[in-house]
C-alpha positions as CSV (number, residue, x, y, z in Angstrom):
1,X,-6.8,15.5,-8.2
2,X,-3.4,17.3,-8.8
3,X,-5.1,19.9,-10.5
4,X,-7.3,20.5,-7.4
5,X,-4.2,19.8,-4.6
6,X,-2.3,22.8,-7.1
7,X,-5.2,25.2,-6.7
8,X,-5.6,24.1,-2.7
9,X,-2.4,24.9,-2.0
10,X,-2.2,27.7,-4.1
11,X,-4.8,29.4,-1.8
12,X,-3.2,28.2,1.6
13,X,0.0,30.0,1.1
14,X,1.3,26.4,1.7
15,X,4.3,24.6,-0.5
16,X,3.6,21.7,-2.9
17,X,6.2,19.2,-3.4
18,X,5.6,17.4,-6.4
19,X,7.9,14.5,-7.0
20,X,9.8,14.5,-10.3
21,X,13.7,14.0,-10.9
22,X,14.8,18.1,-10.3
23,X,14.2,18.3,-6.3
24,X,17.8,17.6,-4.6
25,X,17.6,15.2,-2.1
26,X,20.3,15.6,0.2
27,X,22.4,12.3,0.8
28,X,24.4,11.4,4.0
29,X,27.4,10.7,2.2
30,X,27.3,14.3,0.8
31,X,26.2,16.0,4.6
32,X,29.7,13.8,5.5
33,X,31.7,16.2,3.2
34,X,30.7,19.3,4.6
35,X,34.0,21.0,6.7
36,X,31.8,21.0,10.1
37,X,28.8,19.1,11.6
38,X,27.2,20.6,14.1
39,X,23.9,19.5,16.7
40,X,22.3,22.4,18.2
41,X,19.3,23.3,19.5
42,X,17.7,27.0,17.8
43,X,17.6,29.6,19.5
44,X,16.4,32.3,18.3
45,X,15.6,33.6,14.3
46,X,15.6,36.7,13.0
47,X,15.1,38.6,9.7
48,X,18.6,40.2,8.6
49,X,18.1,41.4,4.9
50,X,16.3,40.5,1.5
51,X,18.4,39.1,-1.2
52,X,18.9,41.1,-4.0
53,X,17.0,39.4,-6.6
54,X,18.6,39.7,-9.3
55,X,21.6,37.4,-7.5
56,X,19.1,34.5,-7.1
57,X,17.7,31.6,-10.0
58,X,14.4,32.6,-9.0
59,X,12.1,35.4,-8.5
60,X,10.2,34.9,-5.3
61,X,10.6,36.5,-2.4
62,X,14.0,35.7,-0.2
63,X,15.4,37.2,2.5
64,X,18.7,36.0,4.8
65,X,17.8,34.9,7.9
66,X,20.1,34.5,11.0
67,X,19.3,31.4,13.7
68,X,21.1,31.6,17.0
69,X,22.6,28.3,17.4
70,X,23.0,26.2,21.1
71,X,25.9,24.1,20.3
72,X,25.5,20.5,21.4
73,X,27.9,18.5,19.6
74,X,30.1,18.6,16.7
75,X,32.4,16.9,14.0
76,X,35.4,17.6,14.0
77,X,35.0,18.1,17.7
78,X,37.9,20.6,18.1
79,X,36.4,24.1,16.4
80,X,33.3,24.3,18.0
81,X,33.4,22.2,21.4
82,X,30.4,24.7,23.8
83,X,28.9,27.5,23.5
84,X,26.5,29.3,20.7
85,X,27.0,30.2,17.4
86,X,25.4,31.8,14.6
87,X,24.2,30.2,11.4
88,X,22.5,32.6,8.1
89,X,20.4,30.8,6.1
90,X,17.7,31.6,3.4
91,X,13.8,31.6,3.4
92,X,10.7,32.7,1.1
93,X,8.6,35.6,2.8
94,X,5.6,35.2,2.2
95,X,5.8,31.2,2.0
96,X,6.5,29.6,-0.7
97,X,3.0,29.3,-2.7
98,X,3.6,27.0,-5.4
99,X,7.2,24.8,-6.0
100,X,7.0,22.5,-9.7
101,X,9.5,20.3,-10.4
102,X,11.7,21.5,-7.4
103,X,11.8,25.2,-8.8
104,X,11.8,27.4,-6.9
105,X,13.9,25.0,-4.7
106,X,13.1,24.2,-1.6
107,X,14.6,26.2,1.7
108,X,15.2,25.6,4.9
109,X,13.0,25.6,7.6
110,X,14.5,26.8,11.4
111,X,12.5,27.5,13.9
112,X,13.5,28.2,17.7
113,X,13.4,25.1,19.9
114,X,14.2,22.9,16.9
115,X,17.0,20.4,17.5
116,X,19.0,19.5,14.6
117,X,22.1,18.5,12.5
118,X,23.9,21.5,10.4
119,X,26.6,21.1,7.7
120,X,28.4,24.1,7.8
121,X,30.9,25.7,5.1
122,X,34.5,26.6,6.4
123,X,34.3,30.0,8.8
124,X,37.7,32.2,9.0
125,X,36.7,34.0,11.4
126,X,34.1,32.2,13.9
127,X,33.9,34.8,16.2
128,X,33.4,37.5,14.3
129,X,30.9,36.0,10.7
130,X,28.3,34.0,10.9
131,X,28.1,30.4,9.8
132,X,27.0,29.4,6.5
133,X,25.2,26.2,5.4
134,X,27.1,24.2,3.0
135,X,24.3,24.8,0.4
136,X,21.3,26.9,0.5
137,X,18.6,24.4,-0.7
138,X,17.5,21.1,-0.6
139,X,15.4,18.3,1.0
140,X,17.1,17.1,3.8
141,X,19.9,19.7,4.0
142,X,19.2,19.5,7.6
143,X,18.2,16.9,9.8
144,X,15.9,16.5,12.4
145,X,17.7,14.7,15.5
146,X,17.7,14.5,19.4
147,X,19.1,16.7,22.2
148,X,20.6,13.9,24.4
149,X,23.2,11.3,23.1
150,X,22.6,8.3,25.0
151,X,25.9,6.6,23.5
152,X,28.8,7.0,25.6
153,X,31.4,5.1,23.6
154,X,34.5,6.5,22.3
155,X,34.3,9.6,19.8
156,X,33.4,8.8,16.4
157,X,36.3,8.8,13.3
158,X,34.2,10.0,10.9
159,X,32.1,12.3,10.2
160,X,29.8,9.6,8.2
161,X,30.4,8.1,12.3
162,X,29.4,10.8,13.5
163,X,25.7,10.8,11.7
164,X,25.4,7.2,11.8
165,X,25.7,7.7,15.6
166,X,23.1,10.7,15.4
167,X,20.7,7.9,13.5
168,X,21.1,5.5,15.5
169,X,21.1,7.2,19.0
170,X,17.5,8.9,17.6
171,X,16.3,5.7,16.1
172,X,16.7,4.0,19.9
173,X,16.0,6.3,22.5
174,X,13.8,9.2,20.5
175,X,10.2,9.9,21.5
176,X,7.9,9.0,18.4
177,X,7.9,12.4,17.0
178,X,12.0,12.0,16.8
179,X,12.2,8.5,15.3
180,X,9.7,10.0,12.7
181,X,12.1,12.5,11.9
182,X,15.0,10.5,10.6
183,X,12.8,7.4,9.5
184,X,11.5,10.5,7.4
185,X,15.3,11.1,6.5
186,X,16.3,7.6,6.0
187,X,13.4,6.7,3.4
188,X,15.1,9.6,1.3
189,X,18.6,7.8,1.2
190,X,20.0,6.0,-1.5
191,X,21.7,3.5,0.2
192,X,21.1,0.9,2.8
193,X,22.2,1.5,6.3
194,X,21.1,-1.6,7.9
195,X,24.6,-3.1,8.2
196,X,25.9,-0.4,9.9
197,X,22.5,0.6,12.3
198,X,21.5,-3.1,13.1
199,X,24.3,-3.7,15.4
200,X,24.0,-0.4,18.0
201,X,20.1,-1.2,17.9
202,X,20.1,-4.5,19.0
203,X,22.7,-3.9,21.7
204,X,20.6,-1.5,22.8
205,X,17.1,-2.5,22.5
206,X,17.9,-5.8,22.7
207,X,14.1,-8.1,23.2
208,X,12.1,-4.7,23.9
209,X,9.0,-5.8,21.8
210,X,7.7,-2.3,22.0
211,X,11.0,-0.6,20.9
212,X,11.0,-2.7,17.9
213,X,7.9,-1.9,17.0
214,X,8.1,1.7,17.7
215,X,11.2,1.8,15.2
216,X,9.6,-0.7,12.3
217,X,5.7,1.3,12.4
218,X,7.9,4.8,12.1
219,X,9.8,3.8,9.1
220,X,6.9,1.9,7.6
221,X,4.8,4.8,8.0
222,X,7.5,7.2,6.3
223,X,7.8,5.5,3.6
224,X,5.5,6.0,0.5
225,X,3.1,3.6,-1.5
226,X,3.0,1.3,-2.5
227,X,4.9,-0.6,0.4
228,X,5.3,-4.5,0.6
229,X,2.8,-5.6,3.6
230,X,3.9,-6.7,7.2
231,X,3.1,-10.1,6.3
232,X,5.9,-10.1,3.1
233,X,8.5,-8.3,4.8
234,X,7.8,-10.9,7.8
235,X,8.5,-14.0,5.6
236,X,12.3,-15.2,5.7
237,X,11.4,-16.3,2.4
238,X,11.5,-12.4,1.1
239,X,14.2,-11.3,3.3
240,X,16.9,-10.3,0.8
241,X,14.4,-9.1,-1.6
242,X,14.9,-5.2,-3.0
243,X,13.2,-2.4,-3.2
244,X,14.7,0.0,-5.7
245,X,15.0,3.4,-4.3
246,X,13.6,2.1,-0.9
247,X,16.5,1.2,1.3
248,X,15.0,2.0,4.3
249,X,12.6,-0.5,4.1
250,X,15.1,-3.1,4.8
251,X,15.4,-1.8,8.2
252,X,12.5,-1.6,8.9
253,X,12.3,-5.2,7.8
254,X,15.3,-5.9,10.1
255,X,13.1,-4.7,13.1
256,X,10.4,-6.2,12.8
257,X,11.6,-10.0,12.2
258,X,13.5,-8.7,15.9
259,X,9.6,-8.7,16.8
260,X,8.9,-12.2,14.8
261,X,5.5,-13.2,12.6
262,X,3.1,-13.7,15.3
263,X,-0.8,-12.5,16.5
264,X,1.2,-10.3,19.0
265,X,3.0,-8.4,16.5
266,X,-0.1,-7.8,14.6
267,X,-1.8,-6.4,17.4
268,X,1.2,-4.3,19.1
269,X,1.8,-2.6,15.8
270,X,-1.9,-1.9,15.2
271,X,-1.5,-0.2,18.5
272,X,1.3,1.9,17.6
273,X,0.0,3.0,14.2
274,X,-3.1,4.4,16.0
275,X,-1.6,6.1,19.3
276,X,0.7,7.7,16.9
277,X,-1.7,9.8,14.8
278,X,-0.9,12.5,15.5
279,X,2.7,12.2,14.3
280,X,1.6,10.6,10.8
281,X,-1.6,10.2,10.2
282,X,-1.0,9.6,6.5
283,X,1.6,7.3,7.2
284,X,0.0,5.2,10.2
285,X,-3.5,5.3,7.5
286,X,-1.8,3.4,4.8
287,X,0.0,1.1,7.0
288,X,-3.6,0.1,8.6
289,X,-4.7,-0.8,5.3
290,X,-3.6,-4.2,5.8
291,X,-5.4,-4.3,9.2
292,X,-8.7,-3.1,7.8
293,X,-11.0,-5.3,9.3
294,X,-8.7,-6.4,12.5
295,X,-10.5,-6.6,15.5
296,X,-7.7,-4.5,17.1
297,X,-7.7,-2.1,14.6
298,X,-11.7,-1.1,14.9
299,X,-11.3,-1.5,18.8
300,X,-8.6,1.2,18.6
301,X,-9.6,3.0,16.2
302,X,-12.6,3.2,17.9
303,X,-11.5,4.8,21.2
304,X,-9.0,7.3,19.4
305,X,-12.0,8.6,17.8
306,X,-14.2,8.8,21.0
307,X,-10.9,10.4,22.7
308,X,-10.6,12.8,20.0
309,X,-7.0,11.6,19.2
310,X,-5.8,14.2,16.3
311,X,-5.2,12.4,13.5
312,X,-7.9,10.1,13.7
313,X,-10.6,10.9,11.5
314,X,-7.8,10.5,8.6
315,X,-7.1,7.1,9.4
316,X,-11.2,6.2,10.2
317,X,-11.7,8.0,6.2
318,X,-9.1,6.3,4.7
319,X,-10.5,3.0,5.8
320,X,-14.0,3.6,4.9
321,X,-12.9,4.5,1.3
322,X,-11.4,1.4,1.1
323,X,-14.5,-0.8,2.3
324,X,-13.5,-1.2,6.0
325,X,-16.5,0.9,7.8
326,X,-16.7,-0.2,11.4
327,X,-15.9,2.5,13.1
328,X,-17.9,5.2,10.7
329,X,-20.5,5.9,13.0
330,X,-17.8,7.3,15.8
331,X,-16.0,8.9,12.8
332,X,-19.2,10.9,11.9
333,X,-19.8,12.1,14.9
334,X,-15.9,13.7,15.7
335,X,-15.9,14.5,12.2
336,X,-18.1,17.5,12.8
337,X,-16.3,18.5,15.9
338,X,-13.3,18.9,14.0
339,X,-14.4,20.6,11.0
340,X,-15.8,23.4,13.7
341,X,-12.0,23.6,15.0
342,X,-9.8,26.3,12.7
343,X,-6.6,25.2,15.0
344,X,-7.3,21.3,13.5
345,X,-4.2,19.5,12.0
346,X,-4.8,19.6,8.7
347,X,-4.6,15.8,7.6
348,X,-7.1,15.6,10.7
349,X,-9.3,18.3,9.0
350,X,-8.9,16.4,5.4
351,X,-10.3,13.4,7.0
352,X,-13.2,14.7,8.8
353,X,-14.4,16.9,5.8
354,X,-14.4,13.9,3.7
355,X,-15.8,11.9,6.1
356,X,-19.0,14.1,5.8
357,X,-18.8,14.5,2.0
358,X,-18.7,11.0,1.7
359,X,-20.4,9.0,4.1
360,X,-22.5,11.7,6.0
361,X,-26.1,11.8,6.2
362,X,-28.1,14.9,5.0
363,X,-28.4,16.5,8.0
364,X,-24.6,16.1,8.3
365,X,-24.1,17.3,5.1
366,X,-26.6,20.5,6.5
367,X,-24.0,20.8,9.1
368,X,-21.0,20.7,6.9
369,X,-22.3,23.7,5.1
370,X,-23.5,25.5,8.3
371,X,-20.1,25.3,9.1
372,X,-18.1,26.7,5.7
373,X,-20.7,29.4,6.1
374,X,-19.7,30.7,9.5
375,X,-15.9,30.7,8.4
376,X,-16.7,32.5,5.4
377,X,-18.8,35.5,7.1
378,X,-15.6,35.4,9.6
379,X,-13.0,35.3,7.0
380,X,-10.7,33.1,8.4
381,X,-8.3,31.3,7.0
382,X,-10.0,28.4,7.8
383,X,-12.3,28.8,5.5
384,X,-10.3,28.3,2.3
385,X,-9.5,25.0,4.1
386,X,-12.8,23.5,4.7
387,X,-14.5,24.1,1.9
388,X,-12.1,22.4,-0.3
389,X,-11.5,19.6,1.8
390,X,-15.2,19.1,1.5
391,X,-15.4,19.7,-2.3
392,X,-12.3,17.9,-3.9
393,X,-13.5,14.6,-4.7
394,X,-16.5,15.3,-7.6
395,X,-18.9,13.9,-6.0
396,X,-22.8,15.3,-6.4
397,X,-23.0,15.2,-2.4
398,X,-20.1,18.3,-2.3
399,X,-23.5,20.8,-4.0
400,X,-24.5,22.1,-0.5
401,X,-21.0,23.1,0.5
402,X,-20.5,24.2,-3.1
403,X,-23.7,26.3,-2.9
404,X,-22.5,28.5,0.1
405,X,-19.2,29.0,-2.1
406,X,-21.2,30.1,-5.0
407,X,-22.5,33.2,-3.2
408,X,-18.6,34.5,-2.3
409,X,-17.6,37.1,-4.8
410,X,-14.6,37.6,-3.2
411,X,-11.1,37.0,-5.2
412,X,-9.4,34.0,-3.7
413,X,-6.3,34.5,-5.7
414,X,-5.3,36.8,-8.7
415,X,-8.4,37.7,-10.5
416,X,-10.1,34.3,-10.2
417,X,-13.4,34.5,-7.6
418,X,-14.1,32.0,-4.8
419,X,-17.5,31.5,-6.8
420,X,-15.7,30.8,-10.1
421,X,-13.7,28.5,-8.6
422,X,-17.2,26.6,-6.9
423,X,-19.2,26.8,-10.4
424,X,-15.8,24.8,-12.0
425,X,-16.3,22.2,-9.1
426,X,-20.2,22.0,-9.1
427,X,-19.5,21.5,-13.4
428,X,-17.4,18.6,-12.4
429,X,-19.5,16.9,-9.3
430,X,-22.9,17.1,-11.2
431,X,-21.4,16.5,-14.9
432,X,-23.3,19.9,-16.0
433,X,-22.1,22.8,-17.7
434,X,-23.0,26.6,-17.0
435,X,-21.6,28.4,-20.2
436,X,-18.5,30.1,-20.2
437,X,-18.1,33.4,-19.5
438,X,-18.0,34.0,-15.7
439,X,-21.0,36.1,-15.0
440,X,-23.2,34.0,-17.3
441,X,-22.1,30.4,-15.7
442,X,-22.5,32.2,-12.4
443,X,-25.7,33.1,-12.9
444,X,-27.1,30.1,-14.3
445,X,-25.3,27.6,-11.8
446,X,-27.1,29.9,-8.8
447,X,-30.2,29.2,-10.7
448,X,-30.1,25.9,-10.8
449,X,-28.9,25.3,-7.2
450,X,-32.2,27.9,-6.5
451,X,-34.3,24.6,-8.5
452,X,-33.0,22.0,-6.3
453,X,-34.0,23.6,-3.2
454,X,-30.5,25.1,-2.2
């Protein structure tokens, strides 16, 4: 499967994160050290220069990129109280294809309308040079937060204060897609903030049911697997349990004993996981495990799928893999709707395509194809997407998709053909083997889908 993610994402143009011990993972305690914290909303970005490369540790592409900054807020408050200021910072042109081990780091990502946290380096002369980040790489190095601050307390000491209050103020008043943001950031911290976030939250959301369970889903769903279930982190019994490298978790367990074991917890955060799809689909999939067979979750589930709620063939695939098939039928049928859309999310578009590989009928499965083949005569991006969202499993059912693949002689990266790459996969789904020089196992894999009708 990693293999077959590598090669996927080689041929997106999109980044792989593996996880392994080299990618820096930026830590609030070292964002607290920079000289100046600032919140701002981007601007604008622009390309300045490329970096020599020969003054970089790697060899791709990088050129220095300068973001207009809105000024918001900032620690200390005194050297940048209004106004705008200018922040360089470094990004891969093209995109970064292919990142092992956390080499070649990862960058930054500003992009204008953004609204987030910056640790800046000392600036001499602030109204003349541009700001610098205090490093150039790194998960985390900035971080995602809201526009408004709803706290009107006294200014914070600190600058650890200072982002606590960010946290917090995001964590209680943000709209889903901004309590996913730091949830996101907290399950990347190596320490536990619950002593210090519990208090502001329940001041503040005090017996909002729905506020509590908006917080507890979004940092359940950031988190990775396995997690403990609802019903552990719901039983006093477990409460000062740990979770080594998991500290968020104990928030999130903080939040939802606010909510209290009960059928009505179960239910509201079924109902959360599902209307927020299309934030994490991935995340709120996992989390639904639990709930497989809930009549909530298949009644939900259900009408996201009818209402064409992105992110919902993910969640209705992840599911049926794992026994839990109620809602296939309405899966099946937006499934196809979404594989003919190029602008579909693509956790959305993983879910339907496997939806079809693995549970669709022939005639489906006649669809799917129909469908890889238009993209392909178009050549659109799209294409590259489809078809190996439909194929990645090894599974015999992927040979119609495979089949239209075959018959592309186009390279798909460096020297190696999209049909080399579809007579590897047909090897593997069908346990045959075609020879192994390239036009020879071409030649006889076309033959022998020609034998089975294809």
């Amino acid at each position: 499967m990693r293999r077959r993610m590598q090669l996927l994402l080689v041929v997106l143009g999109a980044s792989i994160r593996l996880e392994a011990g080299f990618i820096k993972l930026w830590q609030l305690k070292e964002t607290a050290a920079a000289p100046v914290l600032v919140v701002g909303r981007v601007v604008s970005v622009v390309k300045t220069e490329r970096v020599p490369e020969d003054t970089l540790g790697w060899k791709n592409e990088t050129w220095r990129m300068t973001a207009e900054i809105a000024v918001l807020r900032s620690y200390p408050p005194k050297p940048i109280e209004t106004g705008r200021l200018q922040v360089n910072f470094l990004k891969y042109i093209p995109r970064l294809t292919q990142s092992v081990n956390g080499f070649p780091p990862p960058l930054p990502d500003l992009k204008p309308g953004q609204v987030v946290i910056l640790p800046l380096r000392k600036n001499k002369n602030p109204g003349v040079d541009p700001w610098q980040l205090m490093a150039d790489s790194g998960v985390n190095l900035i971080i995602p937060t809201r526009p408004e601050l709803d706290d009107s307390g006294p200014g914070p000491g600190t600058a650890s204060a200072f982002l606590m209050r960010e946290i917090a103020n995001s964590v209680i008043h943000g709209t889903p897609k901004e309590v996913f943001g730091m949830a996101s950031y907290l399950s990347h911290q190596d320490e536990d903030f619950t002593p210090e976030l519990m208090p502001p939250l329940e001041t503040a959301i005090g017996k909002n049911r729905e506020r509590w369970a908006e917080v507890a889903t979004n940092l359940l769903a950031a988190q990775g697997i396995p997690r403990p279930p609802v019903a552990e982190l719901l039983d006093l019994k477990e409460k000062t349990k740990d979770w080594p490298g998991r500290y968020s978790l104990r928030l999130a367990q903080a939040a939802l004993l606010e909510m209290g074991a009960s059928p009505e917890t179960d239910v509201l955060l079924i109902n959360t996981w599902v209307a927020e799809a299309p934030i994490h689909a991935w995340g709120s999939a996992t989390c639904l495990l639990e709930f497989g067979d809930h009549p909530t979750t298949t009644s939900d589930l259900r009408d996201a799928l009818r209402n064409d709620l992105a992110g919902s063939s993910y969640i209705a695939w992840t599911l049926a893999r794992n026994g839990h098939k109620a809602t296939l039928a309405d899966a099946l049928a937006r499934a196809l709707k979404v594989a003919d859309r190029p602008e579909s999310d693509y956790s959305d578009l993983q879910g339907a395509a496997a939806l079809l590989r693995d549970f669709g009928s022939d005639r489906e499965l006649t669809e799917l194809a129909g469908l890889v083949r238009k993209y392909q005569v178009r050549g659109d991006k799209f294409y590259d997407v489809l078809w190996q969202y439909a194929t990645e499993d090894g599974n015999p059912r992927e040979v119609r998709v495979l089949a239209v693949v075959m018959r592309d002689r186009r390279i798909a990266f460096k020297e190696i053909r999209y049909c080399d790459i579809a007579v590897g996969e047909l090897e593997r789904a069908t346990g045959l083997h075609f020879g192994s020089n390239p036009d020879d196992r071409l030649s006889q894999a076309l033959a022998w889908i020609k034998s089975q009708g294809l």
